[in-house]
N, C-alpha and C positions, 0 to 999 in steps of 0.2 A: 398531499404530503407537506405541504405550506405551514409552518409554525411547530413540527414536531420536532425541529431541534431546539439548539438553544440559540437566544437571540444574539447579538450585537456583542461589541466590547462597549460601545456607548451607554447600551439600553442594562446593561449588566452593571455598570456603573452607576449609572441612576436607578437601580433599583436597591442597592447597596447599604444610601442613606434610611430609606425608610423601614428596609430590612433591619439594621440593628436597631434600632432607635424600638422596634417593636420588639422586642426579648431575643434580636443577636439571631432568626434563623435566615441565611442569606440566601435567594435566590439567583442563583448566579449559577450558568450552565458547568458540569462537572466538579462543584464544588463540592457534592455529595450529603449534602448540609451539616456545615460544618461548625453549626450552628449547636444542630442539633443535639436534645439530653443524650443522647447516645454516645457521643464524643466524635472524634475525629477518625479514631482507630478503626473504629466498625463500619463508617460511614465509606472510610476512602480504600477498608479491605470489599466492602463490597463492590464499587465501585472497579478497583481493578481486576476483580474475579470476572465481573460481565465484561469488560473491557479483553480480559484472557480469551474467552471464550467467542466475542467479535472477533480477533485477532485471528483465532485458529479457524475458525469458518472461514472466513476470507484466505485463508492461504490454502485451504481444501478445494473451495470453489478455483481458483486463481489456479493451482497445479495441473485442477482439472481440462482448465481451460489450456494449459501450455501444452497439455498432453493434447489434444486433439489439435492443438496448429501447428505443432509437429510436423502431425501425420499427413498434412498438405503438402508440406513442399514442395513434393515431387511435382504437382500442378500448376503452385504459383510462390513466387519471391518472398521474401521476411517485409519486404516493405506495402508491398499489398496487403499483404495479411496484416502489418499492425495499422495501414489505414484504415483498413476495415474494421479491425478492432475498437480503434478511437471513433470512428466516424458513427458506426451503430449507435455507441455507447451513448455520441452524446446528441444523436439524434433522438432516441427512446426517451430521456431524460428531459429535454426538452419540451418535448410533446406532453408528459405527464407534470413537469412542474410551472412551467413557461412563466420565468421568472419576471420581471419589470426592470428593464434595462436601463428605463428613464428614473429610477428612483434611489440608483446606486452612488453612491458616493465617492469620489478620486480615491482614498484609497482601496476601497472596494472593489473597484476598477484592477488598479495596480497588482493588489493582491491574487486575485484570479486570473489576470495574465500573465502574473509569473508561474502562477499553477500551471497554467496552458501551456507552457512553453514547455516548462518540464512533463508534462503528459507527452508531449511530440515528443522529446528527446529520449525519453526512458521509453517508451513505445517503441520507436525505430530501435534504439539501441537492444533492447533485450532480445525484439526478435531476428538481429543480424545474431545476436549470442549463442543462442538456441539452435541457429543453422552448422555452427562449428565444433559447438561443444555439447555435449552430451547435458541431459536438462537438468537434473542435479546442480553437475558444475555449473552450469550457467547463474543458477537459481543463487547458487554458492557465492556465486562472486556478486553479483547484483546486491546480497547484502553484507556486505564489508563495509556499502555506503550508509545504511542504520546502524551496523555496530558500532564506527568510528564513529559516528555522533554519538551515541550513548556514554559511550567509554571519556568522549569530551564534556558530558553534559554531568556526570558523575559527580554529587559532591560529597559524598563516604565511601568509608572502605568495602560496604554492602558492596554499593552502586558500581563502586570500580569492580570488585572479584567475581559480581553476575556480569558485567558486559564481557570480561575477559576470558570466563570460563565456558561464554557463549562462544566465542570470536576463536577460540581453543578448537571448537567443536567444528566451525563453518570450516576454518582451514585443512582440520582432519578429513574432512569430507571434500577438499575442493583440492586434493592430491589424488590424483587419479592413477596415481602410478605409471605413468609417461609424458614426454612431453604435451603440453597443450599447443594449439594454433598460435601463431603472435595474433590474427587478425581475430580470434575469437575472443581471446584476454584483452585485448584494449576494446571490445564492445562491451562485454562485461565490466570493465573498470570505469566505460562511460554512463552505462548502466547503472551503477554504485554510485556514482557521483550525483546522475540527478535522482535517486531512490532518495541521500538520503535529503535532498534540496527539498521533493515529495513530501518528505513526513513535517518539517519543519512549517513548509506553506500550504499545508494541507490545514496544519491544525493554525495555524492565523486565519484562514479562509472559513472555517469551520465558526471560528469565534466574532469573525466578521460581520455573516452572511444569520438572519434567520432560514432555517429549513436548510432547504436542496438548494435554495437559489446560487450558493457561491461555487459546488461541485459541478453545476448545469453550465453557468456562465466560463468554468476555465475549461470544461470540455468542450464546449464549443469553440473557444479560443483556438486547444489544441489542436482539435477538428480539423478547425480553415488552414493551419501552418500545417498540417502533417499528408490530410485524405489529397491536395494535389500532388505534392510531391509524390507521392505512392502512382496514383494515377500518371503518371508520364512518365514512371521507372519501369511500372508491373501491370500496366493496367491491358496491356493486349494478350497477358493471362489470364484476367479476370472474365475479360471477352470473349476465349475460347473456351472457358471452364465456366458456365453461367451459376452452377450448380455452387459453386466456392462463395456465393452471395448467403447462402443458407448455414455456412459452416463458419464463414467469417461474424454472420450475428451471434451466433450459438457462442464462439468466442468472446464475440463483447459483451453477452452477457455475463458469462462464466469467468472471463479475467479483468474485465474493466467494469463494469457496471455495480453487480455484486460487490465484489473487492473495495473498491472505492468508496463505495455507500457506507460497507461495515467502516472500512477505516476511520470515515471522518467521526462516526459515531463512536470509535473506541478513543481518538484524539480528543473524544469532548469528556472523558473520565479519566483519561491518566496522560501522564505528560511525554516529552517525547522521549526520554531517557528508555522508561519501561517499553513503549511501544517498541522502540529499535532492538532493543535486546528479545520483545517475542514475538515479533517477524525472522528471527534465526530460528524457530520452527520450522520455516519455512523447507530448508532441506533435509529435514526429517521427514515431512509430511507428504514431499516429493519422493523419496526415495519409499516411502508406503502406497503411494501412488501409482509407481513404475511397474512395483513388485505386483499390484494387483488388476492393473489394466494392459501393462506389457510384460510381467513374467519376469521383471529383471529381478534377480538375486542378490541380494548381500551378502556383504562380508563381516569380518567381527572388525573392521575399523570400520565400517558405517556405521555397521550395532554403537559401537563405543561413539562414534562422533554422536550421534543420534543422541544416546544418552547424557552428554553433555551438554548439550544445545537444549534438552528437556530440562536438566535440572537448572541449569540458566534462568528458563524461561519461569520457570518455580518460585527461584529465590528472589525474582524482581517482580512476581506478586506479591511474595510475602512483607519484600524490603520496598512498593510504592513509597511517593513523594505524598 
């Protein structure tokens, strides 16, 4: 997996000069080439089509996976379970990319332990979220933290009326018609906060690191800060229940592994504006999800939020940077 993404922010710079100087086509990761006789238009609509399409896999795989750690609870804690989550995730990763830790540079460093940190945080928190509130809602509020950066990141009138007409959709969908938990809405709002810290240091990390090395290195980070904590809240559940060892990988694959891998490759084609606004799929894709592996029903304000959150996610391929 070693050198299939895009290099450096160094190495992308220095290949810059030699790039224009030879007829303008620039190598430089997600640039799209923008160089190229084709122009800019075609280069960076393709560009974000595949980046669409990364996006929506990763919230299919990702729902899938929320939907089966769900179905645990009753065996073991939200905090077992999102060690286990983190801890597979970045142990498999590891194993397959085994990056060179002696070769990284202080910011490189830096940049991947703040990833790490927010992988612990947004990990514990979503799955304390999911214990109180229904997984839609959860899903619902966890991205409030992409849309407010979008909606900040916006510099036309495009940009602003798709992040809003996303943000339109999330809220219709994260009114459930009763009150919520206090203690489930501030995991979710903590949730939101490092989601949207995630997208921002994901795609520095991305730009940093050649390959897998800078996703490997902050999962692990997150790893060591998250798998003890779990282990001394949850772990004489995991003790009793041996079998939750096979359900909790199954999970990291399906919501950390997967998930993580498309993102940082859809962060290396489009910026984080569009990325935030089509992770508000995300509650659409869940609530398709419910209906076909637990039978839950909709209503026509799910239909209608749904439909908004789609055409959101539409208008910020068509309208990319």
């Amino acid at each position: 997996m070693r050198g299939s993404g895009g290099r450096g922010a160094e190495e992308g710079s220095g290949r810059r000069g030699g790039a224009e100087g030879s007829g303008g086509r620039s190598a430089a990761p997600g640039s799209g080439g923008r160089g190229d006789a084709q122009g800019p238009g075609k280069s960076d609509g393709r560009a974000a089509r595949v980046a669409a399409g990364l996006v929506l896999a990763q919230i299919v795989s990702l729902q899938f996976g929320s939907a089966l750690a769900k179905g645990t609870y009753g065996q073991v804690g939200p905090t077992a379970l999102a060690g286990m989550r983190l801890g597979f995730a970045a142990l498999v990763l590891w194993v397959v990319v085994r990056p060179r830790l002696a070769r990284l540079t202080a910011a490189q460093w830096w940049a991947a332990a703040g990833l790490g940190v927010v992988f612990a945080g947004m990990n514990a928190a979503y799955f304390q979220a999911i214990r109180h509130l229904p997984l839609g809602v959860a899903a619902t509020l966890e991205l409030l933290g992409p849309l407010a950066l979008a909606l900040a990141l916006s510099r036309r009138a495009a940009h602003l009326l798709s992040g809003l007409l996303a943000l339109a959709g999330v809220l219709l969908l994260a009114v459930p018609g009763g009150a919520l938990p206090g203690v489930g809405v501030v995991a979710g709002a903590a949730a939101a906060l490092c989601r949207a810290g995630y997208v921002v240091l994901n795609q520095r990390v991305g730009r940093l690191f050649p390959g897998w090395d800078g996703l490997t290195v902050a999962l692990g980070i997150g790893a060591c800060l998250l798998v003890p904590v779990a282990a001394a809240v949850d772990g004489r559940s995991v003790v009793a229940h041996p079998a939750l060892l096979g359900t909790g990988f199954l999970v990291a694959l399906l919501s950390s592994l997967i998930p993580y891998s498309l993102d940082m490759l859809a962060l290396r084609r489009i910026g984080a504006r569009t990325f935030g606004v089509l992770l508000a799929l995300g509650p659409a894709v869940g609530a398709g999800v419910g209906f076909v592996v637990l039978g839950e029903r909709l209503g026509l304000r799910e239909y209608g939020a749904m439909a908004l959150v789609v055409a959101a996610g539409a208008w910020s391929v068509r309208t990319a940077e």
